[in-house]
SEVEX-967406 format. One record per residue: residue number from 1; residue in three letters; x, y, z of N, C-alpha, C, CB in turn. Coordinates in Angstrom, 2 decimals. Glycine has a CB too. Layout:
[site NUM,"ALA",[X,Y,Z],[X,Y,Z],[X,Y,Z],[X,Y,Z]]
...
END
This chain:
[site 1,"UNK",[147.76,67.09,138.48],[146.87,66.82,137.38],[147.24,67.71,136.20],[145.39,67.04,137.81]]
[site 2,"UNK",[147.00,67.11,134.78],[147.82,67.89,133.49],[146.68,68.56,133.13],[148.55,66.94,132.11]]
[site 3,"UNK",[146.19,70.06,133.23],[145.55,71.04,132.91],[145.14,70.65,131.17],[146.47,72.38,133.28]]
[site 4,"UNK",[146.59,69.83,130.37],[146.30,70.24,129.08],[145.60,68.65,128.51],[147.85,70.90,128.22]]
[site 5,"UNK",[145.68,67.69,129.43],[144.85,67.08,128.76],[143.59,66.46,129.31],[145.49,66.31,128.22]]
[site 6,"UNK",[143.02,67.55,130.52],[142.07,67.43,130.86],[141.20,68.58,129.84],[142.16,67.48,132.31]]
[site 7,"UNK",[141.97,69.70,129.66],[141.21,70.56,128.22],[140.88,69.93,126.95],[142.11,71.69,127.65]]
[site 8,"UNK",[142.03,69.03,126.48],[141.83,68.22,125.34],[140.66,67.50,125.66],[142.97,67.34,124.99]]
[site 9,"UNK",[140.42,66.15,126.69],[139.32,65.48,126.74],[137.95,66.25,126.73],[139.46,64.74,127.78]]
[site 10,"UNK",[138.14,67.07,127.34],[136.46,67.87,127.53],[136.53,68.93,125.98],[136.31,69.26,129.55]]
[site 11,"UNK",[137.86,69.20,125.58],[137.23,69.65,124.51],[136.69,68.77,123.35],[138.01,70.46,124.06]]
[site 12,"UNK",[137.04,67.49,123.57],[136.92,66.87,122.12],[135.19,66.25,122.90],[138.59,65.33,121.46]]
[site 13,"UNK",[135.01,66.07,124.03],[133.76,65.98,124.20],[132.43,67.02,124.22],[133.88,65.48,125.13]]
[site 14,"UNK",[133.00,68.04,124.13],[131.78,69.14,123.32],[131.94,69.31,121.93],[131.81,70.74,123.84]]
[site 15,"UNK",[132.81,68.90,121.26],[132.91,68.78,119.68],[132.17,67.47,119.04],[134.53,68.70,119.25]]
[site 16,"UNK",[132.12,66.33,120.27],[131.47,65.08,120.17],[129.98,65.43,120.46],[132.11,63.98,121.18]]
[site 17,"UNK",[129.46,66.01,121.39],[128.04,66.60,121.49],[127.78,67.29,120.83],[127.64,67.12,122.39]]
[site 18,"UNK",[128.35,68.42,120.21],[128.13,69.06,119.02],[127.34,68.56,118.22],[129.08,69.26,118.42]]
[site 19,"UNK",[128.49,67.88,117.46],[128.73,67.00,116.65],[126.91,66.30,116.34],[130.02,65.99,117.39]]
[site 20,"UNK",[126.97,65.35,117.58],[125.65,64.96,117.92],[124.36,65.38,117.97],[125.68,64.72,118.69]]
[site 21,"UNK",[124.57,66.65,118.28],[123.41,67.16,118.55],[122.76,67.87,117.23],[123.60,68.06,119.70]]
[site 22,"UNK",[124.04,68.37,116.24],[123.78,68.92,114.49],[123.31,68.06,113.87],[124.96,69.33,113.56]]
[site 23,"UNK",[123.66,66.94,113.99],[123.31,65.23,113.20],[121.78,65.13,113.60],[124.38,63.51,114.04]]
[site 24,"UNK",[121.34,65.32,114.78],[120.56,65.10,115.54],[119.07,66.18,114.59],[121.27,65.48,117.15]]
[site 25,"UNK",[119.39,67.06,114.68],[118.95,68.44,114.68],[118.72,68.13,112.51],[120.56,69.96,115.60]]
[site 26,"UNK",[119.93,67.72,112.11],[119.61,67.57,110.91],[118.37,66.33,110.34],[120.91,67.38,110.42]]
[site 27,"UNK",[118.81,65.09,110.96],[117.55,64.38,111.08],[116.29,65.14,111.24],[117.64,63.54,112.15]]
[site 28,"UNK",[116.21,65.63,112.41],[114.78,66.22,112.92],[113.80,67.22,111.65],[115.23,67.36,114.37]]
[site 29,"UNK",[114.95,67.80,111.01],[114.57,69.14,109.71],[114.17,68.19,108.84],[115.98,70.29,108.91]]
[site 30,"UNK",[115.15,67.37,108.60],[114.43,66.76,107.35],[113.76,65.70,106.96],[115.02,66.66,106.66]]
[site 31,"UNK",[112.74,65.12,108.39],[112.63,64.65,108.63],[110.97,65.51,108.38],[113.52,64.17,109.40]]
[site 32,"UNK",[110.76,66.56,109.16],[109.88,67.50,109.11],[109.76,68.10,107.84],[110.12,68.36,110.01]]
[site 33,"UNK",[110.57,68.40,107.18],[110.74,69.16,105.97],[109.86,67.90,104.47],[112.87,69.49,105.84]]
[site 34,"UNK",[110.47,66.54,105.00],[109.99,65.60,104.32],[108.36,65.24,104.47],[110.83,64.59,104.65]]
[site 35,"UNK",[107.74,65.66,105.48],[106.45,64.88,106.43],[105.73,66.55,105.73],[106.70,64.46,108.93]]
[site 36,"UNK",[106.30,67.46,106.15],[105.19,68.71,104.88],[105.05,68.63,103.34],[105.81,70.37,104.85]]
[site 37,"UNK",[106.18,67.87,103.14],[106.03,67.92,101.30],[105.20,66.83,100.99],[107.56,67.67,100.30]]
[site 38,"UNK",[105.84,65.86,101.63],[104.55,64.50,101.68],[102.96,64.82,101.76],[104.74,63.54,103.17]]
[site 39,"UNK",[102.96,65.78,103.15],[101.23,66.14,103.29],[100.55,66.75,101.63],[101.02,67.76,104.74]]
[site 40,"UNK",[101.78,67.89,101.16],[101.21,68.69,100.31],[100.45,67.30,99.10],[102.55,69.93,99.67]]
[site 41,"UNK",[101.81,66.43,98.95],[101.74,65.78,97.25],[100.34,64.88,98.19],[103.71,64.49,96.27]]
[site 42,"UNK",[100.37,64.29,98.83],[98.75,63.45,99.34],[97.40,64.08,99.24],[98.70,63.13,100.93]]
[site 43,"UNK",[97.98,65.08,100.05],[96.57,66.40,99.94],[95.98,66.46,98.51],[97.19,68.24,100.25]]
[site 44,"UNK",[97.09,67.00,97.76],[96.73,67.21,96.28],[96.14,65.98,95.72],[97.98,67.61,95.40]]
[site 45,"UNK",[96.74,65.12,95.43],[96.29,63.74,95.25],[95.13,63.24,95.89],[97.24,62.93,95.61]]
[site 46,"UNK",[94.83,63.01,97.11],[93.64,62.96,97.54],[92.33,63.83,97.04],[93.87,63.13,98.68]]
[site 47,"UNK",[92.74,65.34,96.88],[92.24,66.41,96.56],[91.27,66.47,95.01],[93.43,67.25,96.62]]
[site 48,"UNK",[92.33,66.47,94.15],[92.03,66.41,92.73],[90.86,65.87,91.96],[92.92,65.84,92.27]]
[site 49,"UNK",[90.84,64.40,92.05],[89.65,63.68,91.42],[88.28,64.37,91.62],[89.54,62.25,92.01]]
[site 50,"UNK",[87.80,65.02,90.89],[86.17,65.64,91.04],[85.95,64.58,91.36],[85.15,66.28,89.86]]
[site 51,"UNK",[85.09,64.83,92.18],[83.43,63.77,92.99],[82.94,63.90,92.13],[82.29,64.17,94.34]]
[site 52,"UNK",[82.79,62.48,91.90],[81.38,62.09,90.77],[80.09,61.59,91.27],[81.72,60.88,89.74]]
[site 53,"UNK",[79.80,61.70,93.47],[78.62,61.70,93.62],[78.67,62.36,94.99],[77.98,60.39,93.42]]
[site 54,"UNK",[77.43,62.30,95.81],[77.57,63.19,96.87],[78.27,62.43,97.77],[76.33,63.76,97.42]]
[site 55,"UNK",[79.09,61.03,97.92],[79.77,60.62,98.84],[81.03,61.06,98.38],[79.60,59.28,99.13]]
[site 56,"UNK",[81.27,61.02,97.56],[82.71,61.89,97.08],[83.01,63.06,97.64],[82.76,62.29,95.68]]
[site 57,"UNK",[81.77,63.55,97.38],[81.80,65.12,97.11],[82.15,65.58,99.15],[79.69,65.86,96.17]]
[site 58,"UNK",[81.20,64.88,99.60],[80.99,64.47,100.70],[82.43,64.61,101.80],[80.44,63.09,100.41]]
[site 59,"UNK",[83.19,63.43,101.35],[84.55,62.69,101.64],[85.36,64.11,100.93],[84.83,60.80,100.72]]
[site 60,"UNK",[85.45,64.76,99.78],[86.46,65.86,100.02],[86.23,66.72,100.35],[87.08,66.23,99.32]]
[site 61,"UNK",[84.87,67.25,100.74],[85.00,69.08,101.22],[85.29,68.59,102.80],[83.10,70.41,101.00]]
[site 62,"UNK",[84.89,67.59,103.54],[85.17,67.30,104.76],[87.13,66.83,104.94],[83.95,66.03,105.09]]
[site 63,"UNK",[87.53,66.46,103.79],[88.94,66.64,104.17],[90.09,67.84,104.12],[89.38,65.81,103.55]]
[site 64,"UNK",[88.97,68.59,102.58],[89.48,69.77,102.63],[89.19,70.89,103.92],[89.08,70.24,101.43]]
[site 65,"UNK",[87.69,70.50,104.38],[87.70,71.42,105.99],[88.92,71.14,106.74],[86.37,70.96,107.15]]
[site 66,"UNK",[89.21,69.85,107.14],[90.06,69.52,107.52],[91.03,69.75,107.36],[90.04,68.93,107.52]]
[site 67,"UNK",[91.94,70.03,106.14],[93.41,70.50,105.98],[92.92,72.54,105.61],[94.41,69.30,104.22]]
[site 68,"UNK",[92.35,73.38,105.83],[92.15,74.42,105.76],[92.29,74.86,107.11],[91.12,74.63,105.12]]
[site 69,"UNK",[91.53,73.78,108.28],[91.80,74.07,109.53],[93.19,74.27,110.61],[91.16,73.29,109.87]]
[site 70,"UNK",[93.96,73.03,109.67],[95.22,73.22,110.34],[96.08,73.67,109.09],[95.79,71.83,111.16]]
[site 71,"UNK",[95.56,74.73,108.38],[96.35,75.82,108.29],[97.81,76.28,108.82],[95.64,76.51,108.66]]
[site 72,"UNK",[96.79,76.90,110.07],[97.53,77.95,110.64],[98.86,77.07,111.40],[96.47,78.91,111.75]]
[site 73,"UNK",[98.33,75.75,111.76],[99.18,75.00,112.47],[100.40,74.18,111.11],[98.06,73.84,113.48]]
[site 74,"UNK",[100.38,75.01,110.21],[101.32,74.04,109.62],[102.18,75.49,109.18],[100.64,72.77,108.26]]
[site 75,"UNK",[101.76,76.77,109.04],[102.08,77.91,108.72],[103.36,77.91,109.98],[100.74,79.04,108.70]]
[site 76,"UNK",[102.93,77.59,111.34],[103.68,78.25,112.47],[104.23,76.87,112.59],[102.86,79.07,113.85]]
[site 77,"UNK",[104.44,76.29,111.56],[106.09,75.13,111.71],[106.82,75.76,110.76],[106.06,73.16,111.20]]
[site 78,"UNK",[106.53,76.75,109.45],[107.53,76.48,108.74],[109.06,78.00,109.86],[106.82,76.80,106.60]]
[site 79,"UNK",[108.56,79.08,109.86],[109.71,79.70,110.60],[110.43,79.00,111.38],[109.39,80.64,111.32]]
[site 80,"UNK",[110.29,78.10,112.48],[110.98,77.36,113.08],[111.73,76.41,112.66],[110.46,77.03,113.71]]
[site 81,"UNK",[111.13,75.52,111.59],[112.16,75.44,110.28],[112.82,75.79,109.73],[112.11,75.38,109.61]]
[site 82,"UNK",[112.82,77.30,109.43],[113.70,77.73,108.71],[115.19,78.25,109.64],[112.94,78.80,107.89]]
[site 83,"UNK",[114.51,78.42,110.87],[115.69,78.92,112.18],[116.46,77.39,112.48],[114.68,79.64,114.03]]
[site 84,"UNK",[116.13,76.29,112.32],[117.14,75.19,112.35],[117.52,75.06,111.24],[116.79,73.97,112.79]]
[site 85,"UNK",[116.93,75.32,110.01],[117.85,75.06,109.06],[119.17,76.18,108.79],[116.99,74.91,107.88]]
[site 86,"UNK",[118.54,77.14,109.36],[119.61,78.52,109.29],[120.74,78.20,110.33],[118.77,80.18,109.79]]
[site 87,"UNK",[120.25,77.33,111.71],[121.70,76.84,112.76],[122.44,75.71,111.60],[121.12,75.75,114.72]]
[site 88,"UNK",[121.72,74.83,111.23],[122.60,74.10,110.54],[123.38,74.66,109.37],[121.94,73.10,110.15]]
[site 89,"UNK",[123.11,75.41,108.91],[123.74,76.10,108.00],[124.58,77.02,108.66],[122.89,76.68,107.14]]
[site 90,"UNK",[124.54,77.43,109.56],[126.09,78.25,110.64],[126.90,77.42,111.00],[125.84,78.98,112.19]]
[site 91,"UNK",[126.45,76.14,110.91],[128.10,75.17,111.11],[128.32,74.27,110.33],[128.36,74.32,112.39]]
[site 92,"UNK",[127.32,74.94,109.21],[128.47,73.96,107.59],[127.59,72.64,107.63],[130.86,73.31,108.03]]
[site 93,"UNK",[126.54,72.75,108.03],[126.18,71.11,107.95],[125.27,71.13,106.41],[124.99,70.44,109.62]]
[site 94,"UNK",[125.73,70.07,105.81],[125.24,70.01,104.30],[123.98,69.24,104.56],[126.33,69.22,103.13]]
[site 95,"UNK",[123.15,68.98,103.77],[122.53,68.40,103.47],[122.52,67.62,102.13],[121.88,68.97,103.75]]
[site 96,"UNK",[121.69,66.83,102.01],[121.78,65.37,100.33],[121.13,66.57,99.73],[120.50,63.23,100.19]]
[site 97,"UNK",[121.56,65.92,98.00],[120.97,67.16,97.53],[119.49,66.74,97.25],[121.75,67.77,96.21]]
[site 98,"UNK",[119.10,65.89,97.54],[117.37,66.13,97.31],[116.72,66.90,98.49],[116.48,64.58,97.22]]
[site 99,"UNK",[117.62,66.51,99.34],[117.02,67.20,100.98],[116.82,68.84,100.82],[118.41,66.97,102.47]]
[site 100,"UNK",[118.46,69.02,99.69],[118.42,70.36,100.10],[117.37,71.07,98.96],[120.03,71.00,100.14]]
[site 101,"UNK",[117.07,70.28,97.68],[116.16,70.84,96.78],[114.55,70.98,97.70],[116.14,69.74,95.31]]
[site 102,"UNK",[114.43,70.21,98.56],[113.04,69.60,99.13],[112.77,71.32,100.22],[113.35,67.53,100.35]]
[site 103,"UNK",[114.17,71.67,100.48],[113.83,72.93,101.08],[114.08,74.40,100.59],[114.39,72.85,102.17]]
[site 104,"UNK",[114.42,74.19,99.72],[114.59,75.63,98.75],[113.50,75.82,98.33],[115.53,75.69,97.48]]
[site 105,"UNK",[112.71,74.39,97.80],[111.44,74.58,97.22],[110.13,74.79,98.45],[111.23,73.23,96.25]]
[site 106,"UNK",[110.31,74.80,99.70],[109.44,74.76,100.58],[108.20,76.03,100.01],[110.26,74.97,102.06]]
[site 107,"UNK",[109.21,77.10,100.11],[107.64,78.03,100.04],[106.98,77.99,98.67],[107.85,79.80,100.34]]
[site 108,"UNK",[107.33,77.50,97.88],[106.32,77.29,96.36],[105.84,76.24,96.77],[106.99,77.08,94.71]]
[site 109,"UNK",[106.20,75.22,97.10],[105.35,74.03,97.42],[103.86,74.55,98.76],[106.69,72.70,98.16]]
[site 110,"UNK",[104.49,75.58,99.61],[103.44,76.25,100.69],[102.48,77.00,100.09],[104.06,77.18,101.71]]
[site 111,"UNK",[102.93,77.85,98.98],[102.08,78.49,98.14],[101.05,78.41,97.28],[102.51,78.82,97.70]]
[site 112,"UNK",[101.97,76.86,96.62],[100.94,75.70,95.18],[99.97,75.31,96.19],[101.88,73.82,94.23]]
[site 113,"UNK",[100.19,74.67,97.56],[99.52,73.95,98.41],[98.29,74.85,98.82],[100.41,73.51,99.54]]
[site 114,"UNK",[98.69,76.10,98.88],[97.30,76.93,99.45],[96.49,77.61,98.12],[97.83,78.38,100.64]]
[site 115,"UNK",[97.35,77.58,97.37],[96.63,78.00,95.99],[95.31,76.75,95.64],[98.02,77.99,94.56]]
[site 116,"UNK",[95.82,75.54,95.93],[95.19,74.20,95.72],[94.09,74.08,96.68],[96.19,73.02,95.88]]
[site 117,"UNK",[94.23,74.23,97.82],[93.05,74.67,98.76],[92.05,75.03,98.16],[93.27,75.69,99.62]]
[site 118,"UNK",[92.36,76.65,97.73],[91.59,77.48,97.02],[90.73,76.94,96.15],[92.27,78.29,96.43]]
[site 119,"UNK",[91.49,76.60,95.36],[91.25,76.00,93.93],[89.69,74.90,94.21],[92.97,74.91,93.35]]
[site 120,"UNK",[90.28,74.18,94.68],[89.39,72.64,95.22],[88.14,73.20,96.21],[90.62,71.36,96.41]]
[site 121,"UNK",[87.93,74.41,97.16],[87.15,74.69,97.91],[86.12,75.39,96.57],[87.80,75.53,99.21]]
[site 122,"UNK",[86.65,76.03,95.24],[85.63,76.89,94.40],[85.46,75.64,93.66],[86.13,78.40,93.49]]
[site 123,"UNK",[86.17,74.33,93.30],[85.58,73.35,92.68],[84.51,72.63,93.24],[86.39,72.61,92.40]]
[site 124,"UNK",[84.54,72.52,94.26],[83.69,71.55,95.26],[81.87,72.72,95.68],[85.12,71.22,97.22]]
[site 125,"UNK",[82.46,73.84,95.37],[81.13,74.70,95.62],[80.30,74.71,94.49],[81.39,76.17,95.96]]
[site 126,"UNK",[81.06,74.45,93.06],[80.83,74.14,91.89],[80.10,72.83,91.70],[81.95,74.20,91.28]]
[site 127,"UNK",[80.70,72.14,92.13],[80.26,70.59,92.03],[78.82,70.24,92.67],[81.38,69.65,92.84]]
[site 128,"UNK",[78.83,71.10,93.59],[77.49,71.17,94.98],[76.21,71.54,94.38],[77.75,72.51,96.33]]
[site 129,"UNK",[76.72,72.88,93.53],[75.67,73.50,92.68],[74.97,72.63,91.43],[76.34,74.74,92.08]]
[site 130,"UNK",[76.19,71.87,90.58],[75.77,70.97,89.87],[74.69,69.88,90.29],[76.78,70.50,89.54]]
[site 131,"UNK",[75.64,69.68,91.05],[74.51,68.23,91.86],[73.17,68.74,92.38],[75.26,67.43,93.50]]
[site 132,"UNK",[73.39,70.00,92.69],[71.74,70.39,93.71],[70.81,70.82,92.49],[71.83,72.11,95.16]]
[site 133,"UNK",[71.53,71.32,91.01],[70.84,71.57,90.20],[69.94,70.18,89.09],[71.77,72.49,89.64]]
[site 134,"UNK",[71.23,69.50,89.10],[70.42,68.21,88.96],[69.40,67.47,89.51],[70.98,67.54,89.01]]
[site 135,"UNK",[69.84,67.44,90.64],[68.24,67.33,91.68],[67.20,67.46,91.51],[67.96,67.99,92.57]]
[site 136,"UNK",[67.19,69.23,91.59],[66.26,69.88,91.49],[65.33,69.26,89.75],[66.92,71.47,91.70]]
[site 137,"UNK",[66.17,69.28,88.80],[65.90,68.95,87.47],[65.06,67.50,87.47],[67.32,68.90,86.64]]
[site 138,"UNK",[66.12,66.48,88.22],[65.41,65.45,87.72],[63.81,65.60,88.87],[66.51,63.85,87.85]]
[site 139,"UNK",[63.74,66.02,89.64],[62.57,66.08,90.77],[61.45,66.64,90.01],[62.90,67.06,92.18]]
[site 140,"UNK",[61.86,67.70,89.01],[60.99,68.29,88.52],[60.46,67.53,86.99],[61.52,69.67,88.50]]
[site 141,"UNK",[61.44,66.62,86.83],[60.82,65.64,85.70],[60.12,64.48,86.33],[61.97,65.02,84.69]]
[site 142,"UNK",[60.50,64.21,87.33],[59.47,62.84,87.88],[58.08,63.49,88.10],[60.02,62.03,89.56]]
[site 143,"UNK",[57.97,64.88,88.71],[56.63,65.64,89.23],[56.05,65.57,87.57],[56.91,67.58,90.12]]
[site 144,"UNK",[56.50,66.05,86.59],[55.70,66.35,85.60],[55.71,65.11,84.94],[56.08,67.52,84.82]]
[site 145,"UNK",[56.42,63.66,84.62],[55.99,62.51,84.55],[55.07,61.62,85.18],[56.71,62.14,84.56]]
[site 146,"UNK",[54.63,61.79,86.79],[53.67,61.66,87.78],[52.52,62.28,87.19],[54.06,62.25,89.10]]
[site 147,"UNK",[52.31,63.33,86.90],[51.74,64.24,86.73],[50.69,63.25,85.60],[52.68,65.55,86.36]]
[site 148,"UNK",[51.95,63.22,84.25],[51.39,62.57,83.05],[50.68,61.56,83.32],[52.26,62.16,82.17]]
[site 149,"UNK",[51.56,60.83,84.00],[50.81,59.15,84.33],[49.35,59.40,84.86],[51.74,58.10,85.78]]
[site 150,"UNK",[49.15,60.49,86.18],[48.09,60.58,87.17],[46.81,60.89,85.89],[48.42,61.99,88.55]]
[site 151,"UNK",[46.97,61.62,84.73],[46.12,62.28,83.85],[45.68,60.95,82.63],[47.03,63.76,83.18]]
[site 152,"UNK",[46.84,60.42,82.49],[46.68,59.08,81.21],[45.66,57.90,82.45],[48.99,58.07,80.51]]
[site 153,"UNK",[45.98,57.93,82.97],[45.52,57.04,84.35],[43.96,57.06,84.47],[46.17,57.77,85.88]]
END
């Protein structure tokens, strides 16, 4: 049996799994890398529009609970991200260049995204106050219009 081209075949078949498995591995990043930037621009978008009543208002502090909660669970994807993007980058694997802008920009986009949190949780406490103050206002004009009527009456 020829030693040298039983080395050749098995070597060109771990250069073929390699191969496969970087391709593989690159899909998977930016694939992930794409599905967080997406969440951020929806979030925001979803986010933004002040509630103009209490079903609004309603519908975003309950989505914003919701994306505040998994936080932490979107925090403890990005390092592991960055450790496949750092293997792919030890064997030269390029990425498109929007792919690769989509991850340079990751932590400003992680940052704008939690800044926006912020932002929208002191708008929405704002908005709450408005509305409960209105309430209170118009309640206190029907009592003293009741009032009028009960006396003209």
């Amino acid at each position: 049996m020829d030693d040298a081209s039983f080395k050749q075949t098995l070597s060109e078949i771990v250069i073929l799994w390699q191969n496969s498995f970087m391709n593989y591995l690159q899909e998977k990043c930016v694939e992930e890398l794409r599905g967080l930037h997406d969440l951020f621009r929806t979030s925001e978008a979803n986010l933004t529009p002040k509630p103009q009543d209490l079903h609004q208002l309603k519908k975003s502090t309950d989505l914003l609970q919701e994306l505040m909660n998994s936080l932490d669970d979107f925090e403890k994807k990005l390092d592991p991200l960055k450790d496949k993007f750092a293997e792919l980058d030890a064997h030269s694997i390029q990425l498109k260049e929007e792919d690769s802008k989509l991850r340079f920009s990751l932590m400003d986009a992680w940052a704008h995204y939690n800044e926006m949190l912020f932002d929208i949780q002191k708008r929405n406490e704002k908005v709450r106050s408005e509305f409960h103050y209105q309430a209170q206002k118009n309640l206190e004009d029907f009592l003293k219009e009741a009032a009028d009527l009960k006396i003209n009456f």
